[in-house]
N, C-alpha and C positions, 0 to 999 in steps of 0.2 A: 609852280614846280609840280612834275609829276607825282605819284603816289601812288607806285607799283602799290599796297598792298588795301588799296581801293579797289571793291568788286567791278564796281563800272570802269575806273582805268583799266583794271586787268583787260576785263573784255574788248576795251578801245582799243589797246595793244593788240590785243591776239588777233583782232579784226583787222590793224593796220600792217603786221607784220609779216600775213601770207603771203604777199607777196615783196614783200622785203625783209629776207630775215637778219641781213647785216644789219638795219636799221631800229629792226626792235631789238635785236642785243644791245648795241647803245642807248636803244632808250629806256632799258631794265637796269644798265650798269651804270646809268649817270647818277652823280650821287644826289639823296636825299636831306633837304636841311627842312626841318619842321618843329614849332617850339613843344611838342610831344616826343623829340628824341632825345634818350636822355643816355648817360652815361654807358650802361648796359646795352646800348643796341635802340633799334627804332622801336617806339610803340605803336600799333596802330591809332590813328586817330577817331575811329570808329566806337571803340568804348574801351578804353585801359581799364586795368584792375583798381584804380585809384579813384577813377569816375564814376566806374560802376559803383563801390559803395557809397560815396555821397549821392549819388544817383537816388538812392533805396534810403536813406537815412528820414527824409522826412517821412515815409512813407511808416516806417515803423516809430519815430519818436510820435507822430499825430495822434495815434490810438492810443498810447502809453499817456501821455499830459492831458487829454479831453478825456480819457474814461477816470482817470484820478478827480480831474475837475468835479464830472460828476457823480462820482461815488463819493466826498465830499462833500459836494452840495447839498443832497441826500440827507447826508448825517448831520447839516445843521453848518457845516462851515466848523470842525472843531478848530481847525488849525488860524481862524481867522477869514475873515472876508476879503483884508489884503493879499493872503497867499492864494485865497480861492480866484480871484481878481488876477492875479499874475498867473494862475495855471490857465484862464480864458484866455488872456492877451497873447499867450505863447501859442495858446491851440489856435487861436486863429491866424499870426503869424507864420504857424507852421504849414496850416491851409493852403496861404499862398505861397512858402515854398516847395508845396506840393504840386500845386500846378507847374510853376515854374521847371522843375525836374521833371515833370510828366513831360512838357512842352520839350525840352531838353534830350528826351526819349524818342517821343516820337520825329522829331527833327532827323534824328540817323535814321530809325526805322522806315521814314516814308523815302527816305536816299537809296536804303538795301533794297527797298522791294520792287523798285522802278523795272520796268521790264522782265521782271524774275518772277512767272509765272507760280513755279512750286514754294517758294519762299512766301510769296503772297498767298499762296492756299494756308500755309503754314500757319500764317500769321493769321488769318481769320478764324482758324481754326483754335489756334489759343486763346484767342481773344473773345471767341463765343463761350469755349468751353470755360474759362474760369470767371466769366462775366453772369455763367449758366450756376456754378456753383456757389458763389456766391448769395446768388438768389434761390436757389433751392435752402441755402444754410435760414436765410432768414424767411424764406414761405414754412419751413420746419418750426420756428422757434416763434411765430407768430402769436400762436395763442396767447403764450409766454408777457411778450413786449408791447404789446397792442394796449394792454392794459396797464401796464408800468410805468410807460413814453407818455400817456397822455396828461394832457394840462389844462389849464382853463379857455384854453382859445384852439387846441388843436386833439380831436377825438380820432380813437381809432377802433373802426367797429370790430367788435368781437363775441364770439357765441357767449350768453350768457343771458343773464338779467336785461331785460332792454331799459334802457337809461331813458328818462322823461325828453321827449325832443317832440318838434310839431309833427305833424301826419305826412309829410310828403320825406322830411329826414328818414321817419320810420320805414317809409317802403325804400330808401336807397337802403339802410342797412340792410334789409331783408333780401333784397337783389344783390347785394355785395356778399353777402353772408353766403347763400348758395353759389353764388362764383367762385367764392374761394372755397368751399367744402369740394365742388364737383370739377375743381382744376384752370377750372375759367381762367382767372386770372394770371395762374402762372402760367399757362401754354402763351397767352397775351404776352405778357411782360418777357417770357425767356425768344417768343419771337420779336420783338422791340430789340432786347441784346443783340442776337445773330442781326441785325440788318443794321444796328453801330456796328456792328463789326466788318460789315462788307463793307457800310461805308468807307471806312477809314482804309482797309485792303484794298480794296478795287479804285478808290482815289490813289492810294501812296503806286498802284501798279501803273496806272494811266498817265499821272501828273508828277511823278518823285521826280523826273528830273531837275524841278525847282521845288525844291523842299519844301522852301518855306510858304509860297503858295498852295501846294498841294496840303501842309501839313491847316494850314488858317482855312481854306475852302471846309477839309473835310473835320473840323471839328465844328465849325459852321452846322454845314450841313445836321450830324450829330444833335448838335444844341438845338433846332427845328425840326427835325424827327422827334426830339425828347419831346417839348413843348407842344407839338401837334397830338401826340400820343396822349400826355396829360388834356389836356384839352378836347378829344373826342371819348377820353374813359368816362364809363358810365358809374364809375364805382369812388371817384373823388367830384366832392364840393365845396366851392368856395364861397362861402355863404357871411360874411362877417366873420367868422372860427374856420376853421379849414375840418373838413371832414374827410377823411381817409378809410377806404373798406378796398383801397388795392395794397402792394406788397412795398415796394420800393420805388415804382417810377414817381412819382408826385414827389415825396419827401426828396427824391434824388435832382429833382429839379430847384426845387423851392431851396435848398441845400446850395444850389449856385445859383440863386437869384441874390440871397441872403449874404453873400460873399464872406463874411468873417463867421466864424464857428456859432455855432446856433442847437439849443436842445429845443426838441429831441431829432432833427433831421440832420445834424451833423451825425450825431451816434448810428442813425440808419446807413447813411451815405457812405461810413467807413469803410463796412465789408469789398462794398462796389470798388472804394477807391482803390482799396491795398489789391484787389485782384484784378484791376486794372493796371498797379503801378508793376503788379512783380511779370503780369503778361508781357509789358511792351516790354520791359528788361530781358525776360527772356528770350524776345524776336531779336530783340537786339544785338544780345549774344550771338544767338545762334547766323545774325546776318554778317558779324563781326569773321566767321568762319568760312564765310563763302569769299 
């Protein structure tokens, strides 16, 4: 069935109806049956107001159960190791209904932007800029976490006292340490964002007419841009323990290597995810209006 209030029907219509106008008024006035319409009237099936908040729900219970986890942990477990145990299990179940809703997102979003030149600028543009803030929040508060996060298998270099490590560890801190004082890194890392972010724009503009191809190629692609990026940085090592003297891309990998919730690279990977989840939601909306 049709679905006048589909951007790409629209445009199919308008395109078939120039020269038949009897025929697109029929094909606007025939009725719509969709299991999205409901008593009040048609919903679009593009994002209703129903969808859209479960849309957004893991996105905000994920940060709220993992940061309890581990503020918790921290203090020793008062409440018990069983509840601390039940707050991982949920964090990491919530993980994957993160994806899952993301994937759920971007599904519509790479449909709205097929052919829709301004809409896909649109979308790149949100998606760099809150994927930019994001990481500027945490290259800000770095001094801070670097030294908080770390554990006995994963370091993260920070100005300060140098920590006893062999001579060749010492000169990557010391190269990482001037990266990140002189901006190195994050112009690196905020240019890595903007080129996920064309990815997934200029795939959903080229290929949205099949979603769900266009939507798997370009998180694809994404996931080997990440991977290639960790893998040519001069400022992470994998050495037996993980050595860290960049900002977010490594933990943000290692984060979805790890698949169920993981300290300290889930706690890193959160900022990334909620301003990824609330981005694509609001392309979504906004393509929900074309």
């Amino acid at each position: 069935m049709l679905d006048i209030d589909d951007p790409h029907c629209r445009r199919r219509l308008d395109e078939r109806g120039r020269g038949d106008p009897r025929g697109l008024q029929r094909l606007r006035t025939r009725p719509i049956r969709s299991r999205d319409t409901l008593a009040k009237g048609f919903v679009s099936p593009n994002l209703s107001a129903r969808h859209s908040v479960r849309a957004l729900l893991p996105f905000g219970l994920l940060p709220l159960v993992w940061f309890s986890h581990v503020f918790l942990s921290r203090l020793g477990d008062p409440l018990g190791q069983h509840f601390d145990l039940a707050l991982w299990l949920l964090a990491s179940c919530l993980k994957l209904a993160q994806l899952a809703s993301l994937l759920w997102l971007l599904h519509r979003v790479h449909r709205a932007l097929f052919a829709h030149r301004a809409l896909a600028v649109w979308a790149f543009a949100t998606w760099a800029l809150t994927g930019m803030l994001a990481l500027s929040l945490l290259a800000l508060t770095r001094h801070w976490w670097a030294e908080q996060l770390a554990t006995s298998s994963t370091k993260f270099f920070f100005a300060g006292t140098a920590p006893p490590l062999p001579p060749d560890i010492l000169k990557l801190r010391e190269a990482a340490l001037r990266a990140l004082s002189s901006g190195g890194v994050f112009a690196c890392e905020a240019a890595l964002f903007g080129l996920l972010a064309g990815i997934q724009a200029t795939t959903a503009f080229y290929l949205g007419r099949r979603p769900k191809l266009s939507m798997f190629m370009a998180c694809m692609s994404c996931e080997v841009a990440l991977a290639g990026y960790v893998a040519w940085s001069p400022w992470f090592l994998s050495d037996y323990d993980f050595f860290h003297g960049d900002i977010v891309a490594s933990p943000l990998l290692l984060d979805q290597v790890a698949v169920v919730a993981s300290d300290p690279y889930t706690t890193l990977a959160i900022p990334v995810y909620l301003a990824l989840g609330v981005s694509t939601w609001l392309i979504a909306q906004r393509a929900a209006r074309y």
